[in-house]
C-alpha positions as CSV (number, residue, x, y, z in Angstrom):
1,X,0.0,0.0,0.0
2,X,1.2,3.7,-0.9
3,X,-0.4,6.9,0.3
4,X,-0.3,10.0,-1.5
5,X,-0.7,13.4,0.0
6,X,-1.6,16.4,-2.3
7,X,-1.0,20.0,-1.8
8,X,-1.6,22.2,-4.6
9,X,-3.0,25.4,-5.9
10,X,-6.4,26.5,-6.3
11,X,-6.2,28.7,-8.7
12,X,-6.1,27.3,-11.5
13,X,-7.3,28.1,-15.2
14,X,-10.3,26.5,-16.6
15,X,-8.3,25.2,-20.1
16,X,-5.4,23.6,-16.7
17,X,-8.1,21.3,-15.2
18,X,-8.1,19.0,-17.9
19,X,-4.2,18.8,-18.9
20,X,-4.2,18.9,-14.7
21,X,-6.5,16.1,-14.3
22,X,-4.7,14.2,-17.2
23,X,-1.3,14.5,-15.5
24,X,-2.5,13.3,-11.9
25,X,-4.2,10.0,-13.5
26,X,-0.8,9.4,-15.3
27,X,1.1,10.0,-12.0
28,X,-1.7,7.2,-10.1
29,X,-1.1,4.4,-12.9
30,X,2.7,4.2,-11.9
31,X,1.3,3.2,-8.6
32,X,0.4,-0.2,-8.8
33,X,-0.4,-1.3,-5.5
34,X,-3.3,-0.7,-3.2
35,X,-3.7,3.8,-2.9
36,X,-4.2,5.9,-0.3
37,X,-4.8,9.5,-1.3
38,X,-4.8,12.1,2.0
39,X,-6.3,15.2,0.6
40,X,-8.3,18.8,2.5
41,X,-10.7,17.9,-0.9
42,X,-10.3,22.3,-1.5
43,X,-11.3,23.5,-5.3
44,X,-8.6,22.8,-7.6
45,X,-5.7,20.8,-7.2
46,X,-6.8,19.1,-3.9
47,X,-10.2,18.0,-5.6
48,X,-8.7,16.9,-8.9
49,X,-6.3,14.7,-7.2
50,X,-9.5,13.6,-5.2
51,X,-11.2,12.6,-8.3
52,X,-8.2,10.9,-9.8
53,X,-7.8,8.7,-6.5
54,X,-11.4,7.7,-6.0
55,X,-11.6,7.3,-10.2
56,X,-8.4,4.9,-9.3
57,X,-10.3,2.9,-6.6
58,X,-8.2,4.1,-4.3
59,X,-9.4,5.1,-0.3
60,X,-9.6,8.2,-0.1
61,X,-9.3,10.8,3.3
62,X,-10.0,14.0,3.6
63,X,-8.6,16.4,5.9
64,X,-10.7,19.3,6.9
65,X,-8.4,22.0,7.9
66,X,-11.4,23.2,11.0
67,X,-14.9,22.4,11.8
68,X,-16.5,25.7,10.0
69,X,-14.3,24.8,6.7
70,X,-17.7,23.5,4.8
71,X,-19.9,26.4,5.8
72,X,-17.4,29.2,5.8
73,X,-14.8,28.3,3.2
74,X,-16.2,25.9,0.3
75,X,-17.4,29.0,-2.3
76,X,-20.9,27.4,-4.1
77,X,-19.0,26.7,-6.8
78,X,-17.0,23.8,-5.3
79,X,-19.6,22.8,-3.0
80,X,-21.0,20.0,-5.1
81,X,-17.7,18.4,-5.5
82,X,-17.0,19.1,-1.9
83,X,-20.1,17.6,-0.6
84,X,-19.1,14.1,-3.0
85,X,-15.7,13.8,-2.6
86,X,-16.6,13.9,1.4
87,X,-18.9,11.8,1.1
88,X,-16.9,9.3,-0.7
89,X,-14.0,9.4,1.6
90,X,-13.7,5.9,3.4
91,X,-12.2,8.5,6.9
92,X,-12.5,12.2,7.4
93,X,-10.7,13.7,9.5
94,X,-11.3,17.6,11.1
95,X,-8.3,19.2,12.6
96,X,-9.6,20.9,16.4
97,X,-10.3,24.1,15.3
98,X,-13.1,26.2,15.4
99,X,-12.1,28.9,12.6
100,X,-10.7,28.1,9.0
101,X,-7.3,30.1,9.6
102,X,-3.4,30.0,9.0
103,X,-2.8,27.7,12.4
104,X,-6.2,25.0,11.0
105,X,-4.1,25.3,7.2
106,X,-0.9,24.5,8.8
107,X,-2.1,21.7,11.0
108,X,-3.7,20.3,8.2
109,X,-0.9,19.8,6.2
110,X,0.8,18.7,9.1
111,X,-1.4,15.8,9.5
112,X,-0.9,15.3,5.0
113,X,2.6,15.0,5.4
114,X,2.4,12.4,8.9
115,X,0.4,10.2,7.4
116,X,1.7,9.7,4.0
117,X,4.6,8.0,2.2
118,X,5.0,10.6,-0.4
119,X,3.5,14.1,-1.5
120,X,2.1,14.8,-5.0
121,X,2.3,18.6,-6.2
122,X,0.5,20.4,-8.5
123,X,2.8,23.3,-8.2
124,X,4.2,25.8,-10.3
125,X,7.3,26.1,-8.7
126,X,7.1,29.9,-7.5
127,X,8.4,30.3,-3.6
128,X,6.6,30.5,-1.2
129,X,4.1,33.3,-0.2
130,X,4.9,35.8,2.8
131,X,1.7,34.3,4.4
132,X,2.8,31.2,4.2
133,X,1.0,27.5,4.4
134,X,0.6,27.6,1.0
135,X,1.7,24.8,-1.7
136,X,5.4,25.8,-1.6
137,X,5.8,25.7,1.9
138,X,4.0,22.3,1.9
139,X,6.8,20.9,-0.8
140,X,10.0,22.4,1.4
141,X,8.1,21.2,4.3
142,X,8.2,17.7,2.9
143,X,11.3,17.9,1.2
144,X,12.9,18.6,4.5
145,X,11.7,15.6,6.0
146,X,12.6,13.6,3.7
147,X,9.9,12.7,1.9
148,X,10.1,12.2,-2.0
149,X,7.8,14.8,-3.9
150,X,6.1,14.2,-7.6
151,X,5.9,17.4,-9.0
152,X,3.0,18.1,-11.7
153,X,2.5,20.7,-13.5
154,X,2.0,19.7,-17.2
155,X,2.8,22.1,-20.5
156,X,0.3,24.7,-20.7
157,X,-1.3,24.9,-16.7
158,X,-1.9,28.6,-16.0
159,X,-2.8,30.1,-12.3
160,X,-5.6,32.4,-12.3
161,X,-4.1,35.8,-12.2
């Protein structure tokens, strides 16, 4: 059994989803054992690799980042996909805070990285933010520890600018 974390950004184009989808089912057939995907199930990246991992009949947990993430964070947009990917999750797991913020983000990805045996990115490779907790500090984060790191981002994926 492997399990895959995912961190990745949220941003991204409508014309990326498909070549972003497309890449993250290429990077799940070179797994050929039982899957694990870890994933806060957010819009873009985090959902896509979702998809891919439930598509791949793979188990899939989410990680809500705090207990008002659904209500206050998941725009209506997403919500649809929100609502399935949770349900289809065989464990979800919500971090002990309250209030979506920087300390619920960070312990979120804390819990990615613990649990899993690598960490797929669907990352552009720009540093990291001032804020912080965002996709690049998640890759150093695991890179630090050791952990190997599959980088996607295929020809043509575009952030939202």
């Amino acid at each position: 059994m492997v399990t895959l974390a995912v961190t990745g950004h949220m941003d991204l184009t409508d014309g990326s989803v498909p070549l972003v989808r497309a890449a993250l089912r290429e990077v799940l057939l070179s797994y050929r054992e039982d899957l694990v995907g870890i994933s806060c199930i957010a819009a873009g990246a985090d959902s896509l690799f979702a998809e891919a991992i439930v598509e791949a009949g793979g188990r899939l947990v989410a990680v809500l980042p705090s207990q008002d993430y659904r209500q206050t964070k998941v725009k209506p947009g997403h919500a649809e996909l929100f609502d399935r990917l949770h349900a289809a999750a065989d464990e979800v797991l919500v971090m002990p805070h309250s209030t979506a913020n920087r300390e619920a983000y960070e312990a979120a990805n804390a819990v990615l990285l613990e649990r899993a045996d690598r960490l797929v990115a669907v990352w552009n490779g720009s540093p990291p933010s001032a804020k912080g907790g965002g996709t690049a500090d998640v890759v150093a984060d695991a890179r630090t520890a050791g952990m190997p790191v599959d980088v996607v981002w295929p020809d043509g994926a575009e952030r939202r600018t």
